[in-house]
Steps between C-alpha positions, in 0.01 A plus 500: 500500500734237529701627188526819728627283777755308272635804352568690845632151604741519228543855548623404868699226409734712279531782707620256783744354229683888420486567881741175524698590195525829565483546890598163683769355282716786530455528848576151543825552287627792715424308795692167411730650288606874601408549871757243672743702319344864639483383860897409500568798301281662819655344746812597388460826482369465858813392621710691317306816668556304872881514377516882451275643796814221679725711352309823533534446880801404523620796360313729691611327804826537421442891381379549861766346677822541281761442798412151450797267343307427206589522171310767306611367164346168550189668597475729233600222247186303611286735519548572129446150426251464685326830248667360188334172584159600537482719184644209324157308647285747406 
């Protein structure tokens, strides 16, 4: 009986050791390591999608009402940058 009991001890024991190995350490390593770098990545891309829906309106604003004294080169311009920018982020 309690060779029974050491062996499933042991048995636990190195399961609980490849669940570490394998499981936790690399989670740990993406977590330290990897994610600060995702969520700037993220929230760059988050901002660089505010910038274009900006630009997006602006245009269509402009597109509605083109008596204004705006110039349509300037808005075109950004809003192109605005698209080249984000699928540069993505």
């Amino acid at each position: 009986m309690v060779e029974v009991q050491q062996a499933l001890g042991m048995d636990v024991l190195e399961y609980e050791e490849k669940v570490e190995k394998q499981v936790l350490n690399p989670l740990v390593h993406i977590l330290k390591e990897e994610f600060p770098s995702i969520a700037k990545q993220k929230k760059q891309l988050k901002q660089v999608g505010l910038d274009l829906d900006a630009a997006k309106t602006r245009w269509r604003n402009y597109q509605a009402n083109p008596n204004q004294n705006t110039k349509v080169d300037v808005y075109r311009e950004e809003l192109e940058e605005a698209e080249s920018k984000l699928d540069q982020a993505r």
